[in-house]
MARPAKOL-33867 format. One record per residue: x, y, z of N, C-alpha, C in turn; chain; residue in one letter; residue number from 1. Coordinates in nm, 2 decimals, padded with zeros to 4 digits, always signed. Last residue first. Layout:
N
((X,Y,Z),(X,Y,Z),(X,Y,Z),A,a,NUM),
...
This chain:
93
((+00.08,-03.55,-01.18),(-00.03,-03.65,-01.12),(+00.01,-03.78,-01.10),A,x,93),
((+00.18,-03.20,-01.08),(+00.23,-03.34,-01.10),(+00.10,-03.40,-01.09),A,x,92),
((+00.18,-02.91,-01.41),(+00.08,-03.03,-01.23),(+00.15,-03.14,-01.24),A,x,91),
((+00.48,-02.81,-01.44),(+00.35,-02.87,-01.45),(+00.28,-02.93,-01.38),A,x,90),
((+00.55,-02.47,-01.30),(+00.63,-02.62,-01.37),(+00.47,-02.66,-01.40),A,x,89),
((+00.59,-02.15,-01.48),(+00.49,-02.27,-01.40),(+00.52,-02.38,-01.46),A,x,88),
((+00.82,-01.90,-01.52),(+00.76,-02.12,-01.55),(+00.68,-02.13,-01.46),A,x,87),
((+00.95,-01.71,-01.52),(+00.77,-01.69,-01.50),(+00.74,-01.82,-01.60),A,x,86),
((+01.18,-01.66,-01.50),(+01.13,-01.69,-01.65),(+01.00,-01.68,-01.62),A,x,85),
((+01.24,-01.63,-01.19),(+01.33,-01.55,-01.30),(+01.25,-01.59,-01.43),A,x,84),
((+00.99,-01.76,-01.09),(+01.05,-01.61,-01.04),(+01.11,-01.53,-01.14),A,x,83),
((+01.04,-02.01,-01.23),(+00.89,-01.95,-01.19),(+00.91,-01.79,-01.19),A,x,82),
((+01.27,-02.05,-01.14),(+01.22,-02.07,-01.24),(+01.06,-01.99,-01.29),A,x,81),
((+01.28,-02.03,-00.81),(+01.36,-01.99,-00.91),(+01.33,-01.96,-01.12),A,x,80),
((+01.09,-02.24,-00.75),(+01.09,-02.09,-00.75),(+01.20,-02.04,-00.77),A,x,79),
((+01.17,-02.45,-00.89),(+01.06,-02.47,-00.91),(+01.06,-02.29,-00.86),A,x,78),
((+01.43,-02.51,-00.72),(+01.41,-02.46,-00.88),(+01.28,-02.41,-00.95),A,x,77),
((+01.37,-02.53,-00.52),(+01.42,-02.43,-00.51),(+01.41,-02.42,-00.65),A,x,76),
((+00.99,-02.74,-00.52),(+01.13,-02.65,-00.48),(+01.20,-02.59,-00.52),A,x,75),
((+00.77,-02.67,-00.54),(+00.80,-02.77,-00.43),(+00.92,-02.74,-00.39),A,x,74),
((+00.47,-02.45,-00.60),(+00.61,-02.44,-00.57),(+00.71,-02.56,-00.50),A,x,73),
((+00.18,-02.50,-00.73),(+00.29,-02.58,-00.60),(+00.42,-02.53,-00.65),A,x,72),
((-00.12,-02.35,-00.82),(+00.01,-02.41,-00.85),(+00.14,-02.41,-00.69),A,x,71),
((-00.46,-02.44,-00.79),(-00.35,-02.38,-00.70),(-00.20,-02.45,-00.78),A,x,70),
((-00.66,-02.56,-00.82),(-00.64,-02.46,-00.90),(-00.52,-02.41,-00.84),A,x,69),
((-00.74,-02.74,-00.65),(-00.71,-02.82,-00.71),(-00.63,-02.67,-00.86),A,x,68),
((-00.92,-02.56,-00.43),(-00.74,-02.58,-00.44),(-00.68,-02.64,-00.54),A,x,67),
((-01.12,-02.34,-00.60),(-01.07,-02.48,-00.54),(-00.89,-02.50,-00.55),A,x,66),
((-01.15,-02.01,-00.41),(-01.12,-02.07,-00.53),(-01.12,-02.23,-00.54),A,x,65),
((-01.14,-01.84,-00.21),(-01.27,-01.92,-00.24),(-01.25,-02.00,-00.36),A,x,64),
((-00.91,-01.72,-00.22),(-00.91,-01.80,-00.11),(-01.00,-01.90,-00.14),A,x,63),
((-00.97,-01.49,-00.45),(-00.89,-01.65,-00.49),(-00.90,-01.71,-00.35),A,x,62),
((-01.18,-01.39,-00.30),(-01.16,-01.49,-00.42),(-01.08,-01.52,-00.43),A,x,61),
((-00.99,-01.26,-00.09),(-01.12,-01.37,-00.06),(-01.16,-01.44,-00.18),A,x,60),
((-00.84,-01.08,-00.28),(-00.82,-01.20,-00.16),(-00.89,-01.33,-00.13),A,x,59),
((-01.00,-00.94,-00.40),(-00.91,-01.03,-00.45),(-00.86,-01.14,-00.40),A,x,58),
((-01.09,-00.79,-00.19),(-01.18,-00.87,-00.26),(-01.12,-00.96,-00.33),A,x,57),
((-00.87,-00.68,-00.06),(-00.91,-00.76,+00.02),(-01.02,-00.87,-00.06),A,x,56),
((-00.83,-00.50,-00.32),(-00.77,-00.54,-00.27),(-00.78,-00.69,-00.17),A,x,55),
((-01.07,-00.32,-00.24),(-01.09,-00.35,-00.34),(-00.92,-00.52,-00.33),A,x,54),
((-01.04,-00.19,+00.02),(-01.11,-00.34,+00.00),(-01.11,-00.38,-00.13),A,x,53),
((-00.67,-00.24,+00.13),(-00.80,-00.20,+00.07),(-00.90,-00.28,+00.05),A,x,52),
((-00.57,-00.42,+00.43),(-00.58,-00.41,+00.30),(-00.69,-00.32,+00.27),A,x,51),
((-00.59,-00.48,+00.71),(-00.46,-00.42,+00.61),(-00.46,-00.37,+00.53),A,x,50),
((-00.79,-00.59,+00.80),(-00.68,-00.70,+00.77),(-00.57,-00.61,+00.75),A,x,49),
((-01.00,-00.39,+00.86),(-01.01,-00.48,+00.96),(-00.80,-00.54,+00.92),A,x,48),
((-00.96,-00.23,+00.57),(-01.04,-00.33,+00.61),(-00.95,-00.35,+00.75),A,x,47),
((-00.93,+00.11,+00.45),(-00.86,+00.03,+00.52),(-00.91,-00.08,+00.56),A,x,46),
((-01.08,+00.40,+00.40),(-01.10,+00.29,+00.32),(-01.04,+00.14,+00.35),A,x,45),
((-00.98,+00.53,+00.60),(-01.15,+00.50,+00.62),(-01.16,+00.36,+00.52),A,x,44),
((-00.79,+00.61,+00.54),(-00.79,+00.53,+00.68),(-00.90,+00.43,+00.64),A,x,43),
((-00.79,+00.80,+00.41),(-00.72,+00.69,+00.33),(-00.75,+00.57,+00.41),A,x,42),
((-00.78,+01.03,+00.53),(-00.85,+01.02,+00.46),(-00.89,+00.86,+00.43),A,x,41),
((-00.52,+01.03,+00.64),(-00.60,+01.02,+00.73),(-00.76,+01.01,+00.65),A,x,40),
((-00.33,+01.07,+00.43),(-00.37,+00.94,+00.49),(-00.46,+00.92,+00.55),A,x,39),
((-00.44,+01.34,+00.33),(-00.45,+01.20,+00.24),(-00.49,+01.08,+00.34),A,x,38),
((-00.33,+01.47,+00.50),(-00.51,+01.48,+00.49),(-00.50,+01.34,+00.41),A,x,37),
((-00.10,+01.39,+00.49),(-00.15,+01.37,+00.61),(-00.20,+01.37,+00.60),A,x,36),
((-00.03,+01.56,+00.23),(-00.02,+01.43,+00.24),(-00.03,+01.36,+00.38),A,x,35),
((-00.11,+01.86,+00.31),(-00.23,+01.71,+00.20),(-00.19,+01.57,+00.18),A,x,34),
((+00.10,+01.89,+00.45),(-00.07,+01.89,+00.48),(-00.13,+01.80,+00.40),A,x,33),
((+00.28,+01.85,+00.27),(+00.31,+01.76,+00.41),(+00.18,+01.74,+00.46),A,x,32),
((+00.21,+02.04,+00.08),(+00.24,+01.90,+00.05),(+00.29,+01.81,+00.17),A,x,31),
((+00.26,+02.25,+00.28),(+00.11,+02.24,+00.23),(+00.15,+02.09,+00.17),A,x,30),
((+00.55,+02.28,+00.31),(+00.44,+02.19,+00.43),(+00.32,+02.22,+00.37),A,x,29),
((+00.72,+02.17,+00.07),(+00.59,+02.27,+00.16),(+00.57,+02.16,+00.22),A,x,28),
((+00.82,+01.96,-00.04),(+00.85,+02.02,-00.12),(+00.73,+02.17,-00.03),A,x,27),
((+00.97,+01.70,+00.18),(+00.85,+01.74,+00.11),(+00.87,+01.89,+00.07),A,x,26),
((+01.17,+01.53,+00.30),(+01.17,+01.61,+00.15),(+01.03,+01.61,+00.11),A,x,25),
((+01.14,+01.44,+00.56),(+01.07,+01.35,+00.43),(+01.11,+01.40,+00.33),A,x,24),
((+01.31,+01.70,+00.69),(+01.38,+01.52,+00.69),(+01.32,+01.45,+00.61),A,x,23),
((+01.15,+01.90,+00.57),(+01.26,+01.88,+00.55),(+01.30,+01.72,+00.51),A,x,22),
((+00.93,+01.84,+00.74),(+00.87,+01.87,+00.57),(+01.09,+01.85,+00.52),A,x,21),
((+00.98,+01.84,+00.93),(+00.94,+01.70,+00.92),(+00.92,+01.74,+00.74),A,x,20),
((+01.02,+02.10,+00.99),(+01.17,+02.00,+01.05),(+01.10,+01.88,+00.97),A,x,19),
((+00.79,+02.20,+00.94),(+00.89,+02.26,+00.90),(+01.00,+02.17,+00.87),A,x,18),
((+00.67,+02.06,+01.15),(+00.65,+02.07,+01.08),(+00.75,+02.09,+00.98),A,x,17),
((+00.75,+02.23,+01.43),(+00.83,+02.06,+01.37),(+00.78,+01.97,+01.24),A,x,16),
((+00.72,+02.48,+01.35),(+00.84,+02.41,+01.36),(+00.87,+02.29,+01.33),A,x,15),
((+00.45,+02.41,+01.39),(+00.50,+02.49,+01.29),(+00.63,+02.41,+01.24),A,x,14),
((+00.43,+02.32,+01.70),(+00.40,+02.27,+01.58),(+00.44,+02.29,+01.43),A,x,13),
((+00.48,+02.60,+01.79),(+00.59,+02.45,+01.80),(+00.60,+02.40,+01.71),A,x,12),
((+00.31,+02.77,+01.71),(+00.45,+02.79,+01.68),(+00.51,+02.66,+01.63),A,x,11),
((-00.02,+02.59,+01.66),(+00.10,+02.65,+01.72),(+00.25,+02.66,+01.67),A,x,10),
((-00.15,+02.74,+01.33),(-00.09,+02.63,+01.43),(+00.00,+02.68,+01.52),A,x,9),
((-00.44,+02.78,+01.12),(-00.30,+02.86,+01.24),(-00.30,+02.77,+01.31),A,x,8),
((-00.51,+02.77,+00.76),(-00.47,+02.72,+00.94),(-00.40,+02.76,+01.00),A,x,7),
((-00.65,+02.83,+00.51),(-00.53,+02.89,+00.57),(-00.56,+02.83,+00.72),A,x,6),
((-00.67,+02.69,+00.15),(-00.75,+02.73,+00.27),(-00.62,+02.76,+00.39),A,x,5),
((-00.81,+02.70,-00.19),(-00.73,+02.74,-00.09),(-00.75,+02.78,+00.07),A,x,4),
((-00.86,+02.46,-00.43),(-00.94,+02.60,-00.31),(-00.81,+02.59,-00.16),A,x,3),
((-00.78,+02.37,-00.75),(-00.74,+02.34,-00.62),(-00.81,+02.47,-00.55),A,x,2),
((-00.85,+02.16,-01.01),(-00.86,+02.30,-00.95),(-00.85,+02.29,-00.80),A,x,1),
């Protein structure tokens, strides 16, 4: 359910509004509105790094993980292989 709400902007503004709802292909500048309220919304949830935090939590666990858990890419076949078939070669020992 969506509430309806009305803003007065300068002219200019208007305008380049208008011009920016165009050049993105936004379908209204109410879908240019809500997708600026979005980001600006969107900010808050943002870490320090970049990342969401949900995101960022992923991070830090596997960073906390043991290395001995880590697959090695050594070379070009090794990512090639990996990339096009999804091989994980095998641990060397």
């Amino acid at each position: 359910m969506n509430t309806t709400i009305n803003i007065s902007l300068p002219k200019e503004m208007y305008k380049d509004a208008k011009k920016l709802m165009s050049d993105k292909h936004y379908s209204s500048v109410s879908e240019l509105m809500r997708d600026a309220l979005r980001r600006l919304l969107q900010q808050k949830r943002i870490t320090e790094n970049g990342f969401t935090e949900e995101f960022e939590d992923l991070v830090l666990k596997s960073a906390a993980e043991p290395e001995e858990n880590d697959i090695v890419l050594e070379t070009d076949e090794d990512i090639h292989n990996y990339f096009l078939h999804l091989k994980v070669p095998s641990k060397k020992k």
